[in-house]
C-alpha positions as YAML, in Angstrom:
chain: A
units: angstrom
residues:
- id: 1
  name: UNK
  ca: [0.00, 0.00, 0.00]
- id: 2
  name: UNK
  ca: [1.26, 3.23, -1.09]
- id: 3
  name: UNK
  ca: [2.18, 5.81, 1.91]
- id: 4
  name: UNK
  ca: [0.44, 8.65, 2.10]
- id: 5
  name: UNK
  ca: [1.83, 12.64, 3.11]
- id: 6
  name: UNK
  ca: [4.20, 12.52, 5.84]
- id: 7
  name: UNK
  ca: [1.94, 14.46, 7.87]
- id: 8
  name: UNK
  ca: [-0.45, 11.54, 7.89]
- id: 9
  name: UNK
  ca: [1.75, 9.18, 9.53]
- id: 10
  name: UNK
  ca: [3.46, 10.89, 12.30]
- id: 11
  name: UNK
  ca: [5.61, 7.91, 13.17]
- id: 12
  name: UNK
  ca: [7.30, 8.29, 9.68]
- id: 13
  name: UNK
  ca: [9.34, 11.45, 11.10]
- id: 14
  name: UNK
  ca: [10.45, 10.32, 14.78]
- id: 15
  name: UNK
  ca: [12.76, 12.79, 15.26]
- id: 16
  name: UNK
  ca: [10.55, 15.48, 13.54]
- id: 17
  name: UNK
  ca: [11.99, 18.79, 14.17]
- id: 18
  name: UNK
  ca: [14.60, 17.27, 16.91]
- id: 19
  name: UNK
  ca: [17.91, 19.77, 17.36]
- id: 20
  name: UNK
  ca: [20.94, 17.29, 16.77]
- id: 21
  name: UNK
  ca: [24.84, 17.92, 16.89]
- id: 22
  name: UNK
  ca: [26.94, 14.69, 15.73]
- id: 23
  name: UNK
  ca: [30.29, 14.55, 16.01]
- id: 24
  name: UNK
  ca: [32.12, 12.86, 13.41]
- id: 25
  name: UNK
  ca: [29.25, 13.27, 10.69]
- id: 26
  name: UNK
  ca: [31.31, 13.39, 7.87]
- id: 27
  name: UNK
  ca: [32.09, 9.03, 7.07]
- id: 28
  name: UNK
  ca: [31.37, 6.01, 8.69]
- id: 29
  name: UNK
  ca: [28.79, 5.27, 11.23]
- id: 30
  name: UNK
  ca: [28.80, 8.96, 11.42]
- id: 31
  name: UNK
  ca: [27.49, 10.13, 8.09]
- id: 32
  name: UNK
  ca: [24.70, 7.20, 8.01]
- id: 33
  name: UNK
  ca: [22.99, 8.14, 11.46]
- id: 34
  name: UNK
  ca: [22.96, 11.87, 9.85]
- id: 35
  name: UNK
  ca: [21.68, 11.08, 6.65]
- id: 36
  name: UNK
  ca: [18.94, 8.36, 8.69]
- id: 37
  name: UNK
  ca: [18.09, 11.50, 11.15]
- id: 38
  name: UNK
  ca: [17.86, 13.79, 9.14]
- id: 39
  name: UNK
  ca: [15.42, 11.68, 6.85]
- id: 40
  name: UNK
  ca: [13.60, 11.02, 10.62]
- id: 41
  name: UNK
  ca: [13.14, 14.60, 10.37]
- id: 42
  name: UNK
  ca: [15.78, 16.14, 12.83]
- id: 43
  name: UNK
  ca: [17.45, 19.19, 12.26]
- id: 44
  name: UNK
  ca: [21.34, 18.64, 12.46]
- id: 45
  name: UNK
  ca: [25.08, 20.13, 13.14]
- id: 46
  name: UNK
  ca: [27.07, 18.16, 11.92]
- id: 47
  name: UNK
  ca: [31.19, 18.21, 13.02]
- id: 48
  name: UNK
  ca: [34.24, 16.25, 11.75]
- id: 49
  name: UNK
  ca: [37.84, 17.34, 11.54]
- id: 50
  name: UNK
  ca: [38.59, 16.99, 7.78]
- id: 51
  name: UNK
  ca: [36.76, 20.19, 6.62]
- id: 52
  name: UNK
  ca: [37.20, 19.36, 2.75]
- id: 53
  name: UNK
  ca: [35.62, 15.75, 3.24]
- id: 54
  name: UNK
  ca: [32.69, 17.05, 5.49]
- id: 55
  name: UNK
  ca: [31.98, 19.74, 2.90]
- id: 56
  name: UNK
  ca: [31.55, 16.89, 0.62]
- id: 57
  name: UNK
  ca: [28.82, 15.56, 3.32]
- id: 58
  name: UNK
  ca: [26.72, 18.37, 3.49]
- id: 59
  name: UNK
  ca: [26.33, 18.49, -0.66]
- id: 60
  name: UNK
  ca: [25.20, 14.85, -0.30]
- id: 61
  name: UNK
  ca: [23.00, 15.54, 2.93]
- id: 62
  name: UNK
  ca: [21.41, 18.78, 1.96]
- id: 63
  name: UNK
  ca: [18.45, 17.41, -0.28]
- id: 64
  name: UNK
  ca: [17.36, 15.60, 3.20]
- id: 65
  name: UNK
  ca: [16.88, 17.88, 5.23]
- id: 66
  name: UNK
  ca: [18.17, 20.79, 7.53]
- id: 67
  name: UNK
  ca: [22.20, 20.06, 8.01]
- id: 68
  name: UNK
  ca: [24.65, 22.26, 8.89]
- id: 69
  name: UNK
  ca: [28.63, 21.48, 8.82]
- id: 70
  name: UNK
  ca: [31.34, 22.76, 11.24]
- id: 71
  name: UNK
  ca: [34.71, 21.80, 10.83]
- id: 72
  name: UNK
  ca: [35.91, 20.49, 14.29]
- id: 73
  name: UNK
  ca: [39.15, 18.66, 15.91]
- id: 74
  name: UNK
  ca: [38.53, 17.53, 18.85]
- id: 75
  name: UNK
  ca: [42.33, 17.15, 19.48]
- id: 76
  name: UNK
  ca: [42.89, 20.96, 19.63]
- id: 77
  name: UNK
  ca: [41.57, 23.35, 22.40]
- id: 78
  name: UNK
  ca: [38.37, 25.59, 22.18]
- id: 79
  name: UNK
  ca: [36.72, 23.23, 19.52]
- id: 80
  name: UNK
  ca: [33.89, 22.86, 22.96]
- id: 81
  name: UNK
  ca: [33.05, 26.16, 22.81]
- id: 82
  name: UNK
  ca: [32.94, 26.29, 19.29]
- id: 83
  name: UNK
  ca: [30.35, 24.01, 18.77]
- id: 84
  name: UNK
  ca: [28.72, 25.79, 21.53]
- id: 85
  name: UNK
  ca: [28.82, 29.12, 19.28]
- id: 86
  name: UNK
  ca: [27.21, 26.79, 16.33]
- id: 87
  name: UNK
  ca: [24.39, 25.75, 18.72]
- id: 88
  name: UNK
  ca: [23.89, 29.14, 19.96]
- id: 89
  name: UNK
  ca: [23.80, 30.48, 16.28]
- id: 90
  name: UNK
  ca: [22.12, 27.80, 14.40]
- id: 91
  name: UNK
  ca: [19.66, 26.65, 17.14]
- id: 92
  name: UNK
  ca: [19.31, 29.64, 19.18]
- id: 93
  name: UNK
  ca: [20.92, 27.80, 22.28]
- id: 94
  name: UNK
  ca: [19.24, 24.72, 22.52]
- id: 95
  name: UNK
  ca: [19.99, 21.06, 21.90]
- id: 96
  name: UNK
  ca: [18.02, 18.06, 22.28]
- id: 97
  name: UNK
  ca: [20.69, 15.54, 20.69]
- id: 98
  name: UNK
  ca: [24.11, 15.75, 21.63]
- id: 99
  name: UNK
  ca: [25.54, 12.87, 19.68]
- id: 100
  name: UNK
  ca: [29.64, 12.04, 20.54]
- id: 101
  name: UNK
  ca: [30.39, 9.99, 17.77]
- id: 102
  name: UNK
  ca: [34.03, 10.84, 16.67]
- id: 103
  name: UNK
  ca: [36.33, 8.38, 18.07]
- id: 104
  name: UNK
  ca: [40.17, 7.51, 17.21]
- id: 105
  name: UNK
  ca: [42.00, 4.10, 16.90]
- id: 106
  name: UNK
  ca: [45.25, 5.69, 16.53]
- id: 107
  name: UNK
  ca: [46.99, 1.42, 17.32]
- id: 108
  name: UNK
  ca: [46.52, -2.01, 16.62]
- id: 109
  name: UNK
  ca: [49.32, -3.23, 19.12]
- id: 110
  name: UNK
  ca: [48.84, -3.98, 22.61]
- id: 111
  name: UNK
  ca: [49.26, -1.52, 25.33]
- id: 112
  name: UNK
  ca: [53.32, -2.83, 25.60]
- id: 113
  name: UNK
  ca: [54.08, -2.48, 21.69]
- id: 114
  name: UNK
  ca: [52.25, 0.44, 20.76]
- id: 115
  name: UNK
  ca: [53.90, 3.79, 20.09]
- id: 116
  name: UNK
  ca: [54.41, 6.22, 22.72]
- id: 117
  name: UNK
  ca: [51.50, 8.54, 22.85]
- id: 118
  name: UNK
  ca: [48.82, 6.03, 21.73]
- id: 119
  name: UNK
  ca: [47.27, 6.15, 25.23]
- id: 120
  name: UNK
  ca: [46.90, 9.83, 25.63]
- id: 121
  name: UNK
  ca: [45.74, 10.56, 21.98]
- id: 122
  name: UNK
  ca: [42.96, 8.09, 22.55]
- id: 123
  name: UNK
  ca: [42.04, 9.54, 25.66]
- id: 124
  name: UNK
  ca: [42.46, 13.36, 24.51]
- id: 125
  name: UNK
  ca: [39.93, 12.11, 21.51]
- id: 126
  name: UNK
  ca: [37.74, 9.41, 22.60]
- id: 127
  name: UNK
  ca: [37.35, 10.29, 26.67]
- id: 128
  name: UNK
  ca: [38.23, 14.39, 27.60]
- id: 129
  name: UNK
  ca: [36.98, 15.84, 24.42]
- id: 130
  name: UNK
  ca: [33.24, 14.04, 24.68]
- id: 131
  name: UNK
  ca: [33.72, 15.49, 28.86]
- id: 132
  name: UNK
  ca: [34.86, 18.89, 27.25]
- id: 133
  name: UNK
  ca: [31.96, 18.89, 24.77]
- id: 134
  name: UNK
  ca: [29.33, 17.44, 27.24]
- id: 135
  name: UNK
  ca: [30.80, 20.54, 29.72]
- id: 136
  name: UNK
  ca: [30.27, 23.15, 27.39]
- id: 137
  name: UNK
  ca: [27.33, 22.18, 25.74]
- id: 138
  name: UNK
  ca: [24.96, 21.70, 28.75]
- id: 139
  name: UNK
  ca: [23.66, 24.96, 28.71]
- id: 140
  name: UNK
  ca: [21.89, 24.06, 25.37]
- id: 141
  name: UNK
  ca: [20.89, 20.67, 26.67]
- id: 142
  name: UNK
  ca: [19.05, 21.91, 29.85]
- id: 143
  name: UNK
  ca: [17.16, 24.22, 27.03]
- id: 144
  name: UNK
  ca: [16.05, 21.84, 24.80]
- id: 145
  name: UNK
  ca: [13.09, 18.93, 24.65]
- id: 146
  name: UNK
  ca: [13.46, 15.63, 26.42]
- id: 147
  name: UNK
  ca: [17.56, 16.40, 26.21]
- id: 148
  name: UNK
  ca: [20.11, 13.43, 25.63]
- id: 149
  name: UNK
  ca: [23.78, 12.32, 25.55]
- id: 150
  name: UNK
  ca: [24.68, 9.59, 23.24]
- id: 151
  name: UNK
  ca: [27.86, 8.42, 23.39]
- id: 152
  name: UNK
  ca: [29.57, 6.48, 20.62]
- id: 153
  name: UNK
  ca: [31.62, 3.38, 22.65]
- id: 154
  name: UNK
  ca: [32.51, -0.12, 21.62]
- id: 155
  name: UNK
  ca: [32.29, -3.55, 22.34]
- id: 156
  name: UNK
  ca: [35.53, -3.64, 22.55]
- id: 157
  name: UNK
  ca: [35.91, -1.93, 25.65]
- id: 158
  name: UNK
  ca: [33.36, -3.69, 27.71]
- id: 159
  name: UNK
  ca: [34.68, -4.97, 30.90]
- id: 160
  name: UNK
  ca: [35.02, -8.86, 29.23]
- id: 161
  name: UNK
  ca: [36.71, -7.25, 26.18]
- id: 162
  name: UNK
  ca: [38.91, -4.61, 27.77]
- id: 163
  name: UNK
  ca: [42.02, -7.16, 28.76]
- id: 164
  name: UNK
  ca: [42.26, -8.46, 24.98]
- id: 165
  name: UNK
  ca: [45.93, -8.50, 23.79]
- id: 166
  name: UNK
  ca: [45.24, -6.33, 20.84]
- id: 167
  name: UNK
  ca: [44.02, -2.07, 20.17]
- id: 168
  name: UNK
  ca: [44.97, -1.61, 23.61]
- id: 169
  name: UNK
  ca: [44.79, 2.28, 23.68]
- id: 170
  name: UNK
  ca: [41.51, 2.01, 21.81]
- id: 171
  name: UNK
  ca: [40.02, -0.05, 24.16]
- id: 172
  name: UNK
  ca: [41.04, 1.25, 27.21]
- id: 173
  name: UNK
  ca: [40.35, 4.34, 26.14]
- id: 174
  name: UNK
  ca: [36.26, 3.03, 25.62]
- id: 175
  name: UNK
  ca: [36.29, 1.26, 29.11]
- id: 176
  name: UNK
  ca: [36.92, 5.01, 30.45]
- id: 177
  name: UNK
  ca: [34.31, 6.31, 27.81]
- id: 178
  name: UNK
  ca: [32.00, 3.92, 29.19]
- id: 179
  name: UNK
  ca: [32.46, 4.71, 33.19]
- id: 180
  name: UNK
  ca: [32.07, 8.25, 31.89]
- id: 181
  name: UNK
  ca: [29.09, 7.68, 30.38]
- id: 182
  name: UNK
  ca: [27.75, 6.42, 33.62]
- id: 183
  name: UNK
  ca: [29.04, 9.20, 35.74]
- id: 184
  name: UNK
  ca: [27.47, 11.64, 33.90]
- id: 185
  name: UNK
  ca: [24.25, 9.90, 33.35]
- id: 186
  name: UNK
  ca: [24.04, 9.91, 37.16]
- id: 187
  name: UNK
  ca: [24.94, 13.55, 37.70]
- id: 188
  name: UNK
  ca: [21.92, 14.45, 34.99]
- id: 189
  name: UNK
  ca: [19.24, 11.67, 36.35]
- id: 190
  name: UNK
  ca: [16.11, 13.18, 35.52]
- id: 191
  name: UNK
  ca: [17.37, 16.15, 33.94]
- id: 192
  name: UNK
  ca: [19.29, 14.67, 30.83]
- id: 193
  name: UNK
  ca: [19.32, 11.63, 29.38]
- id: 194
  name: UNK
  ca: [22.86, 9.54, 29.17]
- id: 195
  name: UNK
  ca: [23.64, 6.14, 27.20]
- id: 196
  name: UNK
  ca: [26.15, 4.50, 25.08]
- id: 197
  name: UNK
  ca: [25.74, 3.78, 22.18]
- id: 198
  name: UNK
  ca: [28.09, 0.25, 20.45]
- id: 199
  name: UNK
  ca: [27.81, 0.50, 16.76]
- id: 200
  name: UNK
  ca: [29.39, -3.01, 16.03]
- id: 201
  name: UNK
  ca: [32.49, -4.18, 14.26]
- id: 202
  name: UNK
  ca: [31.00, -2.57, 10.84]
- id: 203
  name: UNK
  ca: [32.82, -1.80, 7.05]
- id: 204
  name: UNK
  ca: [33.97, 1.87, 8.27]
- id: 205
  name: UNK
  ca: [37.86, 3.58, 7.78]
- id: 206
  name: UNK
  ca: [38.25, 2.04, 11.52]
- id: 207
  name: UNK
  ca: [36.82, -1.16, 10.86]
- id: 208
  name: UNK
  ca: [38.34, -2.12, 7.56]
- id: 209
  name: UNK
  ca: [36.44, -4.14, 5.17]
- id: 210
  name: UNK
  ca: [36.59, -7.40, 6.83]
- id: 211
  name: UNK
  ca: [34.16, -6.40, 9.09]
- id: 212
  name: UNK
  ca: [31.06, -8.32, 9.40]
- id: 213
  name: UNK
  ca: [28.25, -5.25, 9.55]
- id: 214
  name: UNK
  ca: [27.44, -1.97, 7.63]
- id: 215
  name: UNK
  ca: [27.06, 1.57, 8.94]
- id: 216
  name: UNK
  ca: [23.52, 1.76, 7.87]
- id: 217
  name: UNK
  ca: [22.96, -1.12, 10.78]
- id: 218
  name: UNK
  ca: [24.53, 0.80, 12.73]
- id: 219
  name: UNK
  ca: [22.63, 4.18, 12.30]
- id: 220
  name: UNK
  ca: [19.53, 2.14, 12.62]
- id: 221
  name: UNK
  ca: [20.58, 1.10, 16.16]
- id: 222
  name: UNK
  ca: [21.38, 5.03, 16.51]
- id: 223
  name: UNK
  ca: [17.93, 5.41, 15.95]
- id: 224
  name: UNK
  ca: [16.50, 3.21, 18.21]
- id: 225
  name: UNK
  ca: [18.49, 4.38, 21.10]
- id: 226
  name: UNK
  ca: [17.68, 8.22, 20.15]
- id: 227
  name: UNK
  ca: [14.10, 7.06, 20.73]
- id: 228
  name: UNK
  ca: [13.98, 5.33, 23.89]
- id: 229
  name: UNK
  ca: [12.04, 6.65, 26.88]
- id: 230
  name: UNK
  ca: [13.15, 9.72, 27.89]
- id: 231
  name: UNK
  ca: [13.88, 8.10, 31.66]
- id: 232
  name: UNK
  ca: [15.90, 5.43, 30.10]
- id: 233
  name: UNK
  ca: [19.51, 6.13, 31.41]
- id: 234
  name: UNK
  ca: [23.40, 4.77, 32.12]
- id: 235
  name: UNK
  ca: [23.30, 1.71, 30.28]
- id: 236
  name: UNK
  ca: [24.78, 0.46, 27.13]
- id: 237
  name: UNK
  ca: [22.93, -0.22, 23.69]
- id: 238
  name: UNK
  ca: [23.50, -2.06, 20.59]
- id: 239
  name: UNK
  ca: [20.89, -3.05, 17.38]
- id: 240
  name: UNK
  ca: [18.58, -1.75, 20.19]
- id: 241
  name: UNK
  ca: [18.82, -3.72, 23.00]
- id: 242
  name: UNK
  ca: [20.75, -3.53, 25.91]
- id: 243
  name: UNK
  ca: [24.41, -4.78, 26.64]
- id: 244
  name: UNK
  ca: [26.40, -5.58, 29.44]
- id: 245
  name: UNK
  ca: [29.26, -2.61, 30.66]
...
């Protein structure tokens, strides 16, 4: 049966009118839970470091929907309050959706063999930026509708994963994310909204192409999670459901 206008079935926009920022929108998991929320109606900032690459984003986004690009490192200071200045400007201060996505796997070695600096570039990128951003971004948060934190961790840093021989700054680096995520969550309880969010081994730049799933899973999970009861908070989410820490 042929849908009818969108206005018809309100379930076909979830996210209808929804004030997003996404970190790392411009590849990967990244891009495909932009281009899925913005076609679920949500109106969307969209970061990533490479400012050439995420122009080339928004030119494939823009038919979809409302998306706006900042170029962002998260490495370098004042890129918090910078994406506070985009909220302020584009959204007039208020966020529902604060999505920390961008993540670095900057060594396949163990924690012994890697080079030296592995650990605190994956921390600087994957732990004290998403606490920098989360920081400076509250303000917007504690304006907006039903406010949430979604926070882009991995299986691979679960507390049966963590000890594995191999990416050991990337995965200690997600065990922090993920006792982050649960601190904050319990510092916002009823106030804002706090998960994590495991988008599977999937065919990404940091997966490779062995891997067994697709981004457009994983924005699909993204989805899900964005749409859970509003009291749902501090636990960890994949395709979903819930996972163990």
């Amino acid at each position: 049966m042929a849908s009818g206008p969108a206005s018809h079935h309100p379930t076909a926009r979830p996210l209808d009118g929804r004030r997003i920022l996404i970190t790392g929108a411009s590849r990967g998991v990244g891009l495909e839970c932009t281009r899925l929320f913005l076609q679920a109606g949500a109106r969307i900032i969209g970061a990533a470091r490479d400012a050439r690459r995420l122009a080339a984003a928004a030119d494939e986004l823009a038919p979809l929907g409302e998306f706006h690009a900042v170029a962002l490192d998260l490495a370098q200071p004042g890129c918090a309050s910078a994406a506070a200045a985009a909220v302020d400007r584009r959204f007039e201060g208020a966020l529902d959706i604060l999505f920390n996505n961008a993540g670095v796997m900057v060594a396949h070695a163990g924690i012994a063999d890697e080079p030296a600096g592995s650990l605190e570039q994956s921390l600087q990128v994957n732990v004290v930026a998403v606490h920098n951003l989360t920081r400076a971004l509250l303000p917007a948060l504690r304006q907006g509708r039903e406010p949430r934190i979604i926070n882009t961790s991995s299986g691979a840093g679960n507390f049966a994963s963590v000890a594995q021989a191999d990416i050991g700054s990337y995965r200690v680096s997600k065990f922090a994310l993920n006792g982050l995520t649960l601190s904050w969550a319990e510092s916002l309880k009823g106030r804002v909204a706090v998960n994590a969010f495991d988008p599977g081994w999937v065919k990404t730049d940091m997966g490779g192409s062995q891997a067994p799933g697709r981004p457009q899973e994983s924005a699909q999970g993204a989805l899900a999670l964005a749409l859970l009861p509003f009291a749902t908070t501090g636990r960890f989410w994949k395709d979903g459901k819930e996972i163990p820490w």
